[in-house]
C-alpha positions in Angstrom: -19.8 13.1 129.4 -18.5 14.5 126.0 -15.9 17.0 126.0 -16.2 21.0 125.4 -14.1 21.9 122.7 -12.0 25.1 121.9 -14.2 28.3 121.0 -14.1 30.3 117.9 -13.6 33.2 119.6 -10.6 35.3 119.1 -10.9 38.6 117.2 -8.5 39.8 114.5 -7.1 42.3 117.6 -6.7 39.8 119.7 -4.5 37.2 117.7 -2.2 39.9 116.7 -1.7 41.4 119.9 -1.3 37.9 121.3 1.1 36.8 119.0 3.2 40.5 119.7 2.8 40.0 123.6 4.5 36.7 122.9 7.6 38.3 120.4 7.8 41.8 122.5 9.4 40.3 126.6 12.2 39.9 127.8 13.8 39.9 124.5 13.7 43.6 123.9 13.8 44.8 127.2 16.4 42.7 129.2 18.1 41.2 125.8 18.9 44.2 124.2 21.6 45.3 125.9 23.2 41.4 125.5 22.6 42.4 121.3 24.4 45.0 121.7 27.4 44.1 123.7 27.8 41.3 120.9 27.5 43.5 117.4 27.2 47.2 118.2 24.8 49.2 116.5 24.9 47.4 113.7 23.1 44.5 115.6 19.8 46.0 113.9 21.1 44.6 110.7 20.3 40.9 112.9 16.9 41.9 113.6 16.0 43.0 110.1 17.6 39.8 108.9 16.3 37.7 111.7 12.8 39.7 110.8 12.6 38.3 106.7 12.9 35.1 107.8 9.7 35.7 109.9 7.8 37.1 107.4 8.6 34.0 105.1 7.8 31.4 108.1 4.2 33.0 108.6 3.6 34.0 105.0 3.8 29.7 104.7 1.7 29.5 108.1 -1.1 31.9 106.4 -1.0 30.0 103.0 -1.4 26.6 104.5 -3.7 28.0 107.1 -6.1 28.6 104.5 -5.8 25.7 102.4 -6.3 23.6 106.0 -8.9 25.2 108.1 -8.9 24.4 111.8 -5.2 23.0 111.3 -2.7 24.0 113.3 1.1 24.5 112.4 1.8 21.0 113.8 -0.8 19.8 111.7 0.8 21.1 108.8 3.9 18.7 109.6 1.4 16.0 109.9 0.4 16.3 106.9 3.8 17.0 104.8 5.6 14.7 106.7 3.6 12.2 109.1 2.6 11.4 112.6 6.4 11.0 114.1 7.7 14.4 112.7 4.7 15.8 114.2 5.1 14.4 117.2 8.6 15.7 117.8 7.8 19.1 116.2 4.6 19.4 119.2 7.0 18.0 122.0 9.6 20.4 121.0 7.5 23.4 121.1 5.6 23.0 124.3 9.3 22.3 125.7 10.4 25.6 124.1 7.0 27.7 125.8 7.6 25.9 129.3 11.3 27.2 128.9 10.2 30.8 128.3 7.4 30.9 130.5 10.1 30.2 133.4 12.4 32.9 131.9 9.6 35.0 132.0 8.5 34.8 135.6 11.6 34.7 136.9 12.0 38.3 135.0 9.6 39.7 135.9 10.0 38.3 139.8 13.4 40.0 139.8 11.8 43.4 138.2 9.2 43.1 141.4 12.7 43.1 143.6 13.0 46.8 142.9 10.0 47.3 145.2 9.7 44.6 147.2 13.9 44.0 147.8 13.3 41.9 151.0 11.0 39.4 149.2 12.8 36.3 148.1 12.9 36.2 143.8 11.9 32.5 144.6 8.1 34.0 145.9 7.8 36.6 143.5 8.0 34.6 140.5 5.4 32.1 142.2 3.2 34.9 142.6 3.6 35.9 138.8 3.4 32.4 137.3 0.0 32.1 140.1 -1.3 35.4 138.0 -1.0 34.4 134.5 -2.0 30.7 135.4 -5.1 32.4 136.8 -5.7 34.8 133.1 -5.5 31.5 131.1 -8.6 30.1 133.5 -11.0 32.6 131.8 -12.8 31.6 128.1 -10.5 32.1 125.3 -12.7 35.4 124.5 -11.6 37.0 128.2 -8.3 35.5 127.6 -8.3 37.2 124.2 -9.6 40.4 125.5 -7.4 40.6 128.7 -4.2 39.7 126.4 -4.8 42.5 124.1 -4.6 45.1 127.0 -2.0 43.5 128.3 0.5 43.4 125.4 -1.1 46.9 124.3 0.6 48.6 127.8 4.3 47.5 126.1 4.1 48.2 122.6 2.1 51.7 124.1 5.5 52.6 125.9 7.9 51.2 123.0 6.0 53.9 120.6 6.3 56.8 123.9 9.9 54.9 124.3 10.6 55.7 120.1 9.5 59.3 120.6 11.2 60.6 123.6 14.4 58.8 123.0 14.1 60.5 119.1 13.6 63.7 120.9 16.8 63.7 122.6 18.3 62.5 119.9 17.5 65.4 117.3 17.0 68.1 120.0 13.7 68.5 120.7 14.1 67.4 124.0 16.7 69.2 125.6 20.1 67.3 127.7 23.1 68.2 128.8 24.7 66.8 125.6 24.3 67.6 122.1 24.8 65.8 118.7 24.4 62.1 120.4 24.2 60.6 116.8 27.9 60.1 116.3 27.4 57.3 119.0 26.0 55.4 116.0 29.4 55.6 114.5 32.2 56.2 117.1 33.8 53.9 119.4 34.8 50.9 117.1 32.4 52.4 114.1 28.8 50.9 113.4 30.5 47.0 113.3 32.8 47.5 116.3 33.4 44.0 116.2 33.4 43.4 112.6 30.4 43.0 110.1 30.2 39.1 110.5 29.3 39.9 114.4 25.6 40.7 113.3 25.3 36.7 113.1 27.1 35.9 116.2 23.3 38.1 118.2 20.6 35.7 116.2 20.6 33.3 119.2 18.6 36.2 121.2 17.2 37.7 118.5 15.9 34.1 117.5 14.4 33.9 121.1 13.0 37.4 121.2 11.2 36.8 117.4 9.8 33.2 119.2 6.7 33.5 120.1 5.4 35.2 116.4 4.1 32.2 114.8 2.0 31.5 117.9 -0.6 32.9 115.3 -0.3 29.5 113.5 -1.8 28.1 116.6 -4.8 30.2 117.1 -6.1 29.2 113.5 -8.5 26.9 115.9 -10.0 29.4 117.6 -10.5 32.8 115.3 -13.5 33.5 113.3 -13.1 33.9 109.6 -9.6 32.5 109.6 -9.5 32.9 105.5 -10.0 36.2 105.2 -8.0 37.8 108.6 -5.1 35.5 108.7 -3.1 37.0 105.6 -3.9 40.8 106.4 -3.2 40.5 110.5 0.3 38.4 109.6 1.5 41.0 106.7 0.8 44.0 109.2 2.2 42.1 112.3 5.9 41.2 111.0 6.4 45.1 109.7 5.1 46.2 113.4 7.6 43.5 115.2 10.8 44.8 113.0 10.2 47.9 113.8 10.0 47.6 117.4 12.2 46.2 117.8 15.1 47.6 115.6 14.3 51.7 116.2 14.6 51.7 120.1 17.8 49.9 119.8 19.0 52.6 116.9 17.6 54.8 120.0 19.3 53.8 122.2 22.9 53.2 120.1 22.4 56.5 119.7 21.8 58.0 123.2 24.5 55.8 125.1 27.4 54.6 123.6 27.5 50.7 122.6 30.1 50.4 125.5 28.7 51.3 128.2 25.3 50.2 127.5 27.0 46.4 128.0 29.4 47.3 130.7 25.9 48.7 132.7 23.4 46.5 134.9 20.7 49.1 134.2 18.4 48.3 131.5 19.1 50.3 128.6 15.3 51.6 128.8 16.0 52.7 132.8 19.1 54.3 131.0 17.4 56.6 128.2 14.2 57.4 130.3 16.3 58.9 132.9 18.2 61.3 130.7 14.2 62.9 129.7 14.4 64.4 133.9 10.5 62.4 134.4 10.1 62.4 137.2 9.0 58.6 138.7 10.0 57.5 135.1 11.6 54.5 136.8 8.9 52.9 138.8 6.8 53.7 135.7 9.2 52.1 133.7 9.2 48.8 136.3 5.6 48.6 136.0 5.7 48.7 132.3 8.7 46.2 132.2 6.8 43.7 134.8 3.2 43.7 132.5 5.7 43.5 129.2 7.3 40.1 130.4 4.1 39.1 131.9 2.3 39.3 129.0 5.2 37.2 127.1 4.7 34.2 129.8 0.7 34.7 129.5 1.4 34.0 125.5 3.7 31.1 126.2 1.1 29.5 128.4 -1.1 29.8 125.7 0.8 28.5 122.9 1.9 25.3 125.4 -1.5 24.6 126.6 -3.5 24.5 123.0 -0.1 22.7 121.8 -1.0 19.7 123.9 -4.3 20.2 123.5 -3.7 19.5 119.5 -1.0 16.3 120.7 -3.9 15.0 122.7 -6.2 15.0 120.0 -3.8 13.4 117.5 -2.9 10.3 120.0 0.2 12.2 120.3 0.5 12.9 124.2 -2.0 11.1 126.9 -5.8 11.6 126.1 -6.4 13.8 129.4 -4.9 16.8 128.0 -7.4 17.0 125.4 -9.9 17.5 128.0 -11.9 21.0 127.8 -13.7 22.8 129.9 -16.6 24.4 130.0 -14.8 27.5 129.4 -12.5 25.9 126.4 -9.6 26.0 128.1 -7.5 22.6 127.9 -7.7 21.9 131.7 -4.8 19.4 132.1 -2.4 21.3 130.0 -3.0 23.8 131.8 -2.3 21.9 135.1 0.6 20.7 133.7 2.0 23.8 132.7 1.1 25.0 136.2 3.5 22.4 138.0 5.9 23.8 135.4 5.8 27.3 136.4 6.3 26.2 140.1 9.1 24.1 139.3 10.6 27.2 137.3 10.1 28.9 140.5 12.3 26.6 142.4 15.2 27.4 140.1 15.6 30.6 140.8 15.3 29.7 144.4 18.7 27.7 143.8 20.2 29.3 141.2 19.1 33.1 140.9 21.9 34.7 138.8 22.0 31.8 135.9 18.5 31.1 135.3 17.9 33.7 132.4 21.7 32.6 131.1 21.1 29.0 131.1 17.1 29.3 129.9 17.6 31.6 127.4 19.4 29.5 124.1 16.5 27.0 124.6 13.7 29.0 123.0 16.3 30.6 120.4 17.3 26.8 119.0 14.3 25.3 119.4 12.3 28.6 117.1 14.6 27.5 114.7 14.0 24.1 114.5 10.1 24.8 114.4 10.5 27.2 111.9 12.4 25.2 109.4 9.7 22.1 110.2 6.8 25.2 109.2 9.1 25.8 105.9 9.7 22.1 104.6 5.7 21.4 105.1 5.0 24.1 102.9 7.4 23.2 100.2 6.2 19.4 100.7 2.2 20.5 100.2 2.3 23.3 98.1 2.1 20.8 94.9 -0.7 18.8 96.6 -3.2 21.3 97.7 -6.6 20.6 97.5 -7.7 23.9 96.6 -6.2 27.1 94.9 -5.5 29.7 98.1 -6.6 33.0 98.2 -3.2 34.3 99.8 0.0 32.5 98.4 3.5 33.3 99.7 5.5 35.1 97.1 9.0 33.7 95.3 8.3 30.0 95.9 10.3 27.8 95.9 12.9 29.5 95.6 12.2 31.8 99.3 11.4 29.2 100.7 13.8 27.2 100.1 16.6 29.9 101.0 14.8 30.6 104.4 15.0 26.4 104.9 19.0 26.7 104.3 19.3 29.7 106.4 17.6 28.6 109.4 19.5 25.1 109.0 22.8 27.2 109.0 22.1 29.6 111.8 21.2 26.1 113.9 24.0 24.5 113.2 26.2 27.7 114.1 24.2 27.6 117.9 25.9 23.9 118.5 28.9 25.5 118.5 28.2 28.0 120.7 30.1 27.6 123.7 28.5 30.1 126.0 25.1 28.2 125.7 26.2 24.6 125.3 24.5 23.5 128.2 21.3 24.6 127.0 22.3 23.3 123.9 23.1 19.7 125.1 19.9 19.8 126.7 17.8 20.9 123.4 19.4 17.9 121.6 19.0 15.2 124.8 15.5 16.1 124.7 15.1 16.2 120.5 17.0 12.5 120.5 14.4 11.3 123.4 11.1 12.9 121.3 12.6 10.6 118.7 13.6 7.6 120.2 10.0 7.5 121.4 8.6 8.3 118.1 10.0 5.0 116.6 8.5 3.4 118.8 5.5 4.5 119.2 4.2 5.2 115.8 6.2 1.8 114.2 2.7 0.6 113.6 1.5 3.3 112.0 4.2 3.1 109.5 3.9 -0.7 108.9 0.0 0.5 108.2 1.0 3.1 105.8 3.4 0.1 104.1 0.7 -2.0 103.4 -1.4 0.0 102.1 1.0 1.5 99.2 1.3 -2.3 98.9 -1.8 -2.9 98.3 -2.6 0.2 95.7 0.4 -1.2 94.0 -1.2 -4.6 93.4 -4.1 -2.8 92.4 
């Protein structure tokens, strides 16, 4: 019996909203206050930074995206740079989702603690990773659909977030204080810790962006990819920036750098509480549960059509390119499934470092895929077989500089000392992907020998 295959089913709406339910989590709303306690205020300038190196990495993705149709970002690497650095590149990703999906559910298990405080985090975050395993059962149309509500609650309550918070801040609203805006300067000034501290955040500002160019995978399954791709991707980065960088000017401004990272509340908790709304922290919990949610339901998304794209390539065992009836990539999903549970079982033995140890895995990793989405551009712009309708601006010079950069800033995480487990781990598995990527594409390079042989006797 012949395989289903994945629909052409997502709307413009639903890619971008699906791509900013996987960029808008945990990030913002449990890393903030970590950004903060590392750069001050002036930790915006990291996100704005952090933010133009996004917007060069998908203006590639939407270039290439229509040159290719029905290619993927991995395929991209394929075709730049062969089956092996493909390989590794799809292996490294679906490592990077599986780490955030745990993350996620292990969140937003602890954010169900504050109702349920007699529940073990263990069975909470089964129950979560049992939810969004269930959303990524429907057809990629439901899926689409259902994802669009979802990550439209969060950015709804970053916008009501934005307002009340500048409310207070200029008055409107009243507090018992007045004139909060010197917070933005006092204490240690903007760059308490000095202006080179802005680079010292990117690690979680790198994880909180990951997640964006899950748009590069849904190229496979959205109508009219040409003509939606470019507009959805110049609109999206612009909406992620600011997202993320005016509730954290917010919140500098509301509560001093300080105390924001000497408090266990979440700075959110923190500035709804001075508006006097009444239930505006069980609001806020249910907001903050759907956010991260939404996040894992993304990740298992981008893991699951990941494989899917291995499978078909002869990159990762044939069963996960099995569809269903539905177009959902049924064994990548199991897989991911066992994952979740396994994720589970982590926080069941180690509760308090799950999110520290987790967390520098999808910050590295982004940054290794991102580079990988960067050098295929530069190596196929010069060989495309048709003139795009949308080309990235500046190359190759941008290009280029966004390579270097990204190189830098992963070179600076090895030496991170506070996340060199997670580290180690990023590099055992990147050696291993490798190792087995000699090996098991050595004849496909003898093949590709031969026949450059051969066209040179010719």
């Amino acid at each position: 019996m012949k395989d289903a295959s994945l629909q052409k089913k997502l709307l413009p709406r639903h890619i971008s909203l699906m791509a900013m339910g996987g960029a808008i989590g945990t990030g913002i709303f449990k890393g903030s206050a970590e950004t903060v306690s590392l750069a001050g205020p002036g930790v915006i300038f990291t996100y704005v930074f952090a933010g133009l190196l996004l917007l060069v990495v998908m203006g590639a993705i939407a270039e290439m995206a229509i040159v290719y149709p029905n290619t993927n970002m991995k395929g991209f690497v394929q075709k730049a740079f062969g089956k092996r650095a493909s390989f590794v590149i799809g292996w490294m990703y679906c490592f990077m989702w599986l780490a955030v999906c745990v993350i996620e559910i292990v969140v937003a298990g602890s954010f169900l603690q504050y109702w349920f405080p007699s529940i073990p985090l263990w069975e909470l975050s089964l129950g979560c990773a049992a939810l969004v395993i269930g959303i990524n059962m429907m057809n990629v149309k439901n899926y689409g659909e259902f994802e669009f509500w979802f990550a439209g609650i969060k950015i709804t309550m970053i916008i009501v977030f934005i307002i009340l918070g500048a409310g207070i801040l200029f008055g409107v609203i009243p507090s018992n204080q007045s004139n909060y805006l010197h917070n933005l300067t006092e204490h240690g000034g903007f760059f308490p810790k000095g202006w080179m501290s802005i680079f010292s955040a990117l690690l979680i500002v790198m994880f909180s962006y990951g997640g964006s160019e899950l748009i590069g995978l849904t190229v496979t399954e959205v109508k009219d990819a040409e003509r939606i791709l470019p507009k959805v991707i110049k609109s999206f980065v612009w909406r992620i920036i600011l997202f993320y960088t005016l509730p954290i000017l917010v919140i500098c401004g509301l509560i001093p750098w300080n105390e924001i990272a000497s408090s266990n509340v979440s700075p959110f908790v923190q500035v709804l509480s001075m508006t006097g709304l009444k239930g505006a922290a069980h609001l806020l919990n249910f907001i903050l549960i759907t956010a991260v949610l939404s996040a894992a339901n993304s990740g298992i998304y981008g893991c699951t059509r990941m494989l899917h794209s291995l499978a078909v390539e002869g990159e990762a065992p044939k069963s996960f390119s099995y569809v269903s009836k539905k177009g959902v990539p049924l064994y990548s999903l199991i897989l991911t499934a066992v994952v979740l549970v396994g994720g589970s079982m982590i926080a069941f033995v180690a509760q308090e470092k799950v999110f520290t140890l987790l967390m520098a895995v999808p910050g590295f990793v982004v940054s290794l895929v991102w580079v990988g989405i960067c050098l295929a551009h530069l190596k196929l712009r010069n060989s495309y077989p048709k003139e795009p309708s949308f080309k990235l601006w500046g190359f190759p010079y941008v290009t280029g500089i966004t390579v270097v950069t990204l190189s830098i800033i992963s070179v600076i995480f090895l030496f991170d000392k506070q996340n060199r487990v997670s580290i180690i781990t990023c590099l055992v598995v990147l050696a291993v992907l490798f190792l087995i990527s000699i090996f098991k594409f050595k004849n496909v390079d003898e093949k590709d020998t031969m026949i450059v042989k051969e066209n040179k006797i010719v």
